[in-house]
TORKOL-4160 file (C-alpha; in steps of 0.2 Angstrom, whole numbers, padded with zeros to 4 digits, m for minus):
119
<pt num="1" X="0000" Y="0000" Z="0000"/>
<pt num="2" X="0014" Y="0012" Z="0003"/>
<pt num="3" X="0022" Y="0008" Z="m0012"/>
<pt num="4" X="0006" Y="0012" Z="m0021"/>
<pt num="5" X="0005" Y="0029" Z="m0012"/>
<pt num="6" X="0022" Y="0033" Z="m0016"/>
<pt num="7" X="0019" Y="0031" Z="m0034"/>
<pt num="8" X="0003" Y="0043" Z="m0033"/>
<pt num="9" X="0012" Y="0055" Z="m0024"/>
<pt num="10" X="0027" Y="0054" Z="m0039"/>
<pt num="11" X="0017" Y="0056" Z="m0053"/>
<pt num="12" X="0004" Y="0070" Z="m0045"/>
<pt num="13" X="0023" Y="0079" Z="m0043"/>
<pt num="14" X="0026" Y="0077" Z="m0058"/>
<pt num="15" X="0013" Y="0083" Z="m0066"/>
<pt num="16" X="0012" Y="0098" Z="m0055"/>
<pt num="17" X="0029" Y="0102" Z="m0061"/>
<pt num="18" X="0025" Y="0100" Z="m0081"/>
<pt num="19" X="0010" Y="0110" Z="m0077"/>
<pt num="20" X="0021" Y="0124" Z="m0070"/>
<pt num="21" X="0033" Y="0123" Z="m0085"/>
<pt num="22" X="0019" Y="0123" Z="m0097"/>
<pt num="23" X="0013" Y="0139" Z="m0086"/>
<pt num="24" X="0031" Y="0148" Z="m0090"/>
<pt num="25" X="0030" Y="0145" Z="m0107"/>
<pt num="26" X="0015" Y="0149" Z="m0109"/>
<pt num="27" X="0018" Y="0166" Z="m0101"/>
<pt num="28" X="0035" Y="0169" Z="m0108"/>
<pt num="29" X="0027" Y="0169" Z="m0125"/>
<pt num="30" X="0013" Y="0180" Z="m0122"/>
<pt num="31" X="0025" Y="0191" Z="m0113"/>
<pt num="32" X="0035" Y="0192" Z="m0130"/>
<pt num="33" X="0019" Y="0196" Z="m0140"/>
<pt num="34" X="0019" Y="0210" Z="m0152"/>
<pt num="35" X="0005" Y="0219" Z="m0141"/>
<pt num="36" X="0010" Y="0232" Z="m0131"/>
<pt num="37" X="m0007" Y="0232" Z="m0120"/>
<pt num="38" X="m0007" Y="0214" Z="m0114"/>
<pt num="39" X="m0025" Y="0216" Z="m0107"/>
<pt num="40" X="m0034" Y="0220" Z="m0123"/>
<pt num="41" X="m0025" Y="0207" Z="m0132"/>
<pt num="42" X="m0035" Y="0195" Z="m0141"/>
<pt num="43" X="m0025" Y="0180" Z="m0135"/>
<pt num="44" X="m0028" Y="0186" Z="m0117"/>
<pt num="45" X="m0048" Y="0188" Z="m0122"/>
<pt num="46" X="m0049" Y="0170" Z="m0127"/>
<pt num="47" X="m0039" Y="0161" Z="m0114"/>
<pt num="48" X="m0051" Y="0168" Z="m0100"/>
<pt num="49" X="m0066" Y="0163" Z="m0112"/>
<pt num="50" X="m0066" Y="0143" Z="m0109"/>
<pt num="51" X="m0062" Y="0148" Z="m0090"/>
<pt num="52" X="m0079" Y="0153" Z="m0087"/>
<pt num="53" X="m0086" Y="0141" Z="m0099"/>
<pt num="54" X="m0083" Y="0126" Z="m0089"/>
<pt num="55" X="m0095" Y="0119" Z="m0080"/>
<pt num="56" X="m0094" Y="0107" Z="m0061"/>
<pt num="57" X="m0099" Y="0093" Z="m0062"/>
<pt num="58" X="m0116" Y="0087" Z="m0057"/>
<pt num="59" X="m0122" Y="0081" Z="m0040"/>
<pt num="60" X="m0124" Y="0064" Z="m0045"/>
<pt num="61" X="m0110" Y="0062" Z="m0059"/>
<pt num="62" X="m0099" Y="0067" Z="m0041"/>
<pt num="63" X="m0109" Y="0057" Z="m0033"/>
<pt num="64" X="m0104" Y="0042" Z="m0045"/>
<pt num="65" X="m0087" Y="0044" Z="m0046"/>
<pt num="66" X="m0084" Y="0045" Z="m0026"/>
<pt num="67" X="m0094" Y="0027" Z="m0026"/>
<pt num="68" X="m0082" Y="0019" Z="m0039"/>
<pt num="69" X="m0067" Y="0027" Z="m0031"/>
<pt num="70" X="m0071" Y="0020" Z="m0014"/>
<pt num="71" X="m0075" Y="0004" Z="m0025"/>
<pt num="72" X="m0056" Y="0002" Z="m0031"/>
<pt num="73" X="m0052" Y="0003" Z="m0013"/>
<pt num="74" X="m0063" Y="m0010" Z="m0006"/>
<pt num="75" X="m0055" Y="m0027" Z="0000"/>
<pt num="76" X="m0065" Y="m0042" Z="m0007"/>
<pt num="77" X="m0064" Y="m0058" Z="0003"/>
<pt num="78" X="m0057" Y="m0071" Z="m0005"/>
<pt num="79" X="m0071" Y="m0089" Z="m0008"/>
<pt num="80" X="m0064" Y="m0096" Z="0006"/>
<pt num="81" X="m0068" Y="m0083" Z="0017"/>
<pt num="82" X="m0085" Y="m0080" Z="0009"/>
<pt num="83" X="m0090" Y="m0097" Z="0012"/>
<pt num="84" X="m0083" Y="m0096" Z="0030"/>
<pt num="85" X="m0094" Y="m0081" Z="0036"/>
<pt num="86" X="m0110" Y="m0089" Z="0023"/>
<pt num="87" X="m0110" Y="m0102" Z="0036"/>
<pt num="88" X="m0105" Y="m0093" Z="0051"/>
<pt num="89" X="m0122" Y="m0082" Z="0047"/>
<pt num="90" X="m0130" Y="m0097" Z="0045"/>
<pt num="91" X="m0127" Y="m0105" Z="0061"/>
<pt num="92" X="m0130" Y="m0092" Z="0070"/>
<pt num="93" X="m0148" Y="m0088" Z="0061"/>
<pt num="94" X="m0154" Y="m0106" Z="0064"/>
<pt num="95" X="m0147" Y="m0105" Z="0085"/>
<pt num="96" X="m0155" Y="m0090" Z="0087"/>
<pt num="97" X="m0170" Y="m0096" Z="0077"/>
<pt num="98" X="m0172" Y="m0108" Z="0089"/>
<pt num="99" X="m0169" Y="m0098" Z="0104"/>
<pt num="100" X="m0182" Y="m0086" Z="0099"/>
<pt num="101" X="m0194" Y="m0101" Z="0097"/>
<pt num="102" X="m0190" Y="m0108" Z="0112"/>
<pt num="103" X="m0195" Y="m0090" Z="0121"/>
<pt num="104" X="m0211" Y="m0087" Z="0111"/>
<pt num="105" X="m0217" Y="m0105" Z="0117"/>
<pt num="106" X="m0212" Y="m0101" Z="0136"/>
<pt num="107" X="m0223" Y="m0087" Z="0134"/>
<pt num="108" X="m0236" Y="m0093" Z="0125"/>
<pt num="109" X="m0237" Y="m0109" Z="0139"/>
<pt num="110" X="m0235" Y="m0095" Z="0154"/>
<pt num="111" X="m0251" Y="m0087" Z="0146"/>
<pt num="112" X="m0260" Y="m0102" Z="0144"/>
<pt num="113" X="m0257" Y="m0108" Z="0162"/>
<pt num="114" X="m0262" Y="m0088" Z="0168"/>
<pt num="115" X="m0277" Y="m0087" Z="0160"/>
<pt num="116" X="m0282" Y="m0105" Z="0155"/>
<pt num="117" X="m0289" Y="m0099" Z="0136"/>
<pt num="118" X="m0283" Y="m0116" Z="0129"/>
<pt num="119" X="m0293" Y="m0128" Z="0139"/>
């Protein structure tokens, strides 16, 4: 697992830092542009443009992708193991099956001796 966060870590570093180089590129050529007004430029009036453009995504579409996210990081039991707890749930469904059974017929005879209704 650590190996596997180390390796998220690196990349997400590296992508910052080709980010930040892009960044510098990007503003050393518009900083060389024929235009001596940088803020009416028409390069500068189209790179705000698809800024405002985008859009969030949805509640749901969110909503989705946090699900599969957590889904990746689920641990499935292996079949040996399903079948263990199966029939560790199943055991204990029948024993306390039986103990409720054995209660509800207590009762049921402590009524009956009470108020004599079967007879």
């Amino acid at each position: 697992m650590a190996k596997r966060e180390r390796q998220k870590r690196s990349s997400r570093q590296a992508r910052q830092k080709k980010r930040a180089e892009l960044e510098a590129a990007h503003e050393a050529s518009a900083g060389s542009s024929t235009g001596t007004d940088k803020s009416t430029s028409p390069a500068k009036a189209s790179e705000k443009k698809p800024a405002k453009e985008e859009k969030k995504p949805g509640r749901i579409r969110s909503y989705f992708a946090a699900v599969r996210a957590e889904m990746h990081r689920v641990v499935w039991p292996s079949r040996q193991e399903l079948r263990n707890y199966t029939v560790a749930v199943t055991v204990f469904l029948v024993i306390f099956g039986v103990c409720i059974w054995l209660v509800d017929t207590g009762v049921v005879a402590l009524l009956v001796g009470f108020t004599g209704l079967r007879g």
